[in-house]
C-alpha positions as CSV (number, residue, x, y, z in Angstrom):
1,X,86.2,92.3,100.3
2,X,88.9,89.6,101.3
3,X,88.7,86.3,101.2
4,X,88.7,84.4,104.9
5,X,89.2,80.7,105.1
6,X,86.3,78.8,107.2
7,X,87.8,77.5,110.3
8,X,88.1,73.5,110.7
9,X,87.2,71.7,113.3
10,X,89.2,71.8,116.7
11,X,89.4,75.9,115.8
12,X,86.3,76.6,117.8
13,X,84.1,74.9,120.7
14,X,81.9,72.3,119.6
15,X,78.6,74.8,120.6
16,X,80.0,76.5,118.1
17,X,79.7,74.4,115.0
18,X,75.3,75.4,115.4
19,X,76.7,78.7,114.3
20,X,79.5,78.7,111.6
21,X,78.0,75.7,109.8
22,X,75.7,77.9,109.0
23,X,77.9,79.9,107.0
24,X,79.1,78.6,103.4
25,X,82.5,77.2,102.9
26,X,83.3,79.9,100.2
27,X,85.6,82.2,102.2
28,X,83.3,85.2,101.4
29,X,82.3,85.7,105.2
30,X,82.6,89.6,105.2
31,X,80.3,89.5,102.2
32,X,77.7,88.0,104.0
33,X,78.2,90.2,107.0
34,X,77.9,92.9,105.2
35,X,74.6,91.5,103.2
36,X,73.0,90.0,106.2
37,X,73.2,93.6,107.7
38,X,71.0,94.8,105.4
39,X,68.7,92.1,104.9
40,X,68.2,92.2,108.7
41,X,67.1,95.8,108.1
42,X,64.6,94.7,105.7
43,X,63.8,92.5,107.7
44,X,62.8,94.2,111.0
45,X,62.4,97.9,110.0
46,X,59.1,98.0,109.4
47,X,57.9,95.3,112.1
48,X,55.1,96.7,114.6
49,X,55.9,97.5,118.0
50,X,53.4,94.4,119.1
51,X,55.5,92.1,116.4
52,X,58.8,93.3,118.4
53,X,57.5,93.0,122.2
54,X,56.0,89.7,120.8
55,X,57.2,86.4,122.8
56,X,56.5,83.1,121.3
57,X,56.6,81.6,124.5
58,X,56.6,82.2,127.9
59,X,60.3,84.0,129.2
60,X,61.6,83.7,126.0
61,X,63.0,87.1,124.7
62,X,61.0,89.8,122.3
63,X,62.7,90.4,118.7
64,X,63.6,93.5,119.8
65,X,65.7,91.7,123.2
66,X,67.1,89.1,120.3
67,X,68.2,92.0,118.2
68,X,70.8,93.9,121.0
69,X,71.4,89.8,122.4
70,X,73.0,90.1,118.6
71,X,74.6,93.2,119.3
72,X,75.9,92.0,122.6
73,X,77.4,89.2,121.4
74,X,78.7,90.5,118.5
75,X,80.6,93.5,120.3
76,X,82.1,90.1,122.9
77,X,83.3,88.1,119.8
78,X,84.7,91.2,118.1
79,X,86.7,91.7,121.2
80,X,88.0,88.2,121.8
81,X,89.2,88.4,118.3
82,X,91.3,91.7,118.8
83,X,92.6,90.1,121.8
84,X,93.8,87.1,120.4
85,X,94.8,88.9,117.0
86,X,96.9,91.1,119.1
87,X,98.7,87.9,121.1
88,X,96.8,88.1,124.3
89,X,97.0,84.8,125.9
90,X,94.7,86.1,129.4
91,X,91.8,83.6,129.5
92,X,89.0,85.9,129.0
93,X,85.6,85.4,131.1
94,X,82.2,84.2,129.3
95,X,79.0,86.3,129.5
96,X,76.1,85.3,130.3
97,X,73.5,85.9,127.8
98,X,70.1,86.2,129.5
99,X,71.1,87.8,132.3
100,X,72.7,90.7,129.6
101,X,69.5,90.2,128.0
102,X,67.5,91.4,130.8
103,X,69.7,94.4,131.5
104,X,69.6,95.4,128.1
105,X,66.5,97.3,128.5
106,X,65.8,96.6,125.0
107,X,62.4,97.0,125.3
108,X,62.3,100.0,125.9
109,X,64.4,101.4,123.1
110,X,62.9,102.3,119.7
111,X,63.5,99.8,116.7
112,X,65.4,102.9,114.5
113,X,67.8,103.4,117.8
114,X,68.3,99.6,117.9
115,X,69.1,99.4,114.7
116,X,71.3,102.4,114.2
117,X,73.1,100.7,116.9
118,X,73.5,97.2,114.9
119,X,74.3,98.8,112.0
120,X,77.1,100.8,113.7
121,X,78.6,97.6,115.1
122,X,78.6,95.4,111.9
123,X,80.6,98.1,110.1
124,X,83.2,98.5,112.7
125,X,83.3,94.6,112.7
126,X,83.8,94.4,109.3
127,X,86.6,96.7,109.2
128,X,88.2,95.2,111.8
129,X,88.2,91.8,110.1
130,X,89.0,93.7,107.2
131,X,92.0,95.1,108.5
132,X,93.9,92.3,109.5
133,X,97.0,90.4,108.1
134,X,96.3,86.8,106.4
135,X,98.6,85.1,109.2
136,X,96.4,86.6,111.8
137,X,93.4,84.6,111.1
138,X,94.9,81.6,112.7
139,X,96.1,83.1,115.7
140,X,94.2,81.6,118.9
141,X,93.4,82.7,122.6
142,X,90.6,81.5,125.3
143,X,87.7,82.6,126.2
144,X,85.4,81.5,129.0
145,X,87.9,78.4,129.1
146,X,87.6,77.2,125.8
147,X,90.1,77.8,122.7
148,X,89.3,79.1,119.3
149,X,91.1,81.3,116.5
150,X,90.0,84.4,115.2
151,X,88.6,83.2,112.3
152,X,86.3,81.2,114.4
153,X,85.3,84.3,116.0
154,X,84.7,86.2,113.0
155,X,82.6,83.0,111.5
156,X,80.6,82.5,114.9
157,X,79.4,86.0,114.6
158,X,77.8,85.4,110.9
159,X,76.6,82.3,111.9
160,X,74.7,83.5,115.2
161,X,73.6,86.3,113.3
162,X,71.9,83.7,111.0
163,X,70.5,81.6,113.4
164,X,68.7,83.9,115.1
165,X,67.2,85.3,112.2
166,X,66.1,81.8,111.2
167,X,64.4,81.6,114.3
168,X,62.7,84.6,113.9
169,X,61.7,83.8,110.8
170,X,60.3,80.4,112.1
171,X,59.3,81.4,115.3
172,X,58.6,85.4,115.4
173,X,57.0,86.3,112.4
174,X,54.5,83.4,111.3
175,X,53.0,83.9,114.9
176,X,49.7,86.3,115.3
C-alpha cells in the first residue's frame, strides 16, 4: 500500500494530536488500517453479549455503542477528506458524538451486523485514501470551524480507532 506522510503540527486541531500521535511516524498508515481492522475483529468477535452491553461506569457507552461511535466517526472524517481532497472550501458542521451515540441504536444490533458494517467502511476508507494523488494529501478545508488537511483526516481516523481500542482494552475487558 502507499506510503502517506504523518501530518505536522498546525495540519490538524490540537484535540487531535490524542489521536494521530498514536500512530507511528513511518508513513505506513493504510497498513495499519488495514491490520487494525482485523485485529479489532479478533478482538470483539467472540465477546459475550453481557461483555458488549457492559458499561464501566455509569452513562458511559457499551463496546458495542463504542464500536458504531467508531463507525460514525469514521464515515464523518472520510467525508471531510473527500471534501477537502476535492477543493471544497464550505465550512462543514461538527457532530456531536453522544448524542449520535444514543441514536445509534447500537444496542440493539447483533455484534456480526456491527461488524460487517465496520468492516465494510474501513475498506471503502482505505480505497479512498488509496486512490488519491500525492499532492492531495496536503490539501486543507474546515470542519466544525477548525482547519486540517487530508492527511490529518486520514491519520485521526487510525488514531481514534486506536484509542478506543486501548480503552477497551483497559477499561472494557479486564472488568467482570
Amino acid at each position: 500500500m502507499r506510503k502517506i506522510d504523518k501530518p505536522l503540527v498546525g495540519e490538524y486541531p490540537s484535540y487531535a494530536d490524542i489521536y494521530i500521535s498514536l500512530v507511528p511516524n513511518d508513513g505506513f498508515l493504510l497498513n495499519y488500517l488495514a491490520d487494525n481492522l482485523q485485529s479489532t475483529l479478533e478482538l470483539i468477535q467472540n465477546l459475550s453479549e453481557e461483555k458488549l452491553l457492559f458499561r464501566y461506569a455509569k452513562n458511559k457507552w457499551t463496546l458495542k455503542e463504542i464500536l458504531v461511535h467508531i463507525i460514525d466517526d469514521e464515515r464523518i472524517y472520510v467525508y471531510r477528506a473527500l471534501r477537502f481532497a476535492r477543493g471544497d472550501t464550505t465550512n462543514l458542521p461538527g457532530f456531536e458524538q453522544d448524542d449520535f451515540a444514543a441514536q445509534s441504536g447500537a444496542n440493539n444490533r447483533s455484534i456480526s451486523s456491527i461488524l460487517d458494517e465496520y468492516a465494510a467502511t474501513r475498506k471503502a476508507t482505505i480505497a479512498f485514501f488509496e486512490g488519491l494523488e500525492e499532492a492531495t494529501f496536503l490539501k486543507a478545508g474546515t470542519a466544525d470551524g477548525k482547519q486540517a488537511t487530508v492527511r490529518a483526516l486520514a491519520y485521526h481516523i487510525a488514531g481514534h480507532e486506536m484509542r478506543h481500542i486501548n480503552i477497551i482494552k483497559e477499561l472494557y475487558l479486564t472488568a467482570g
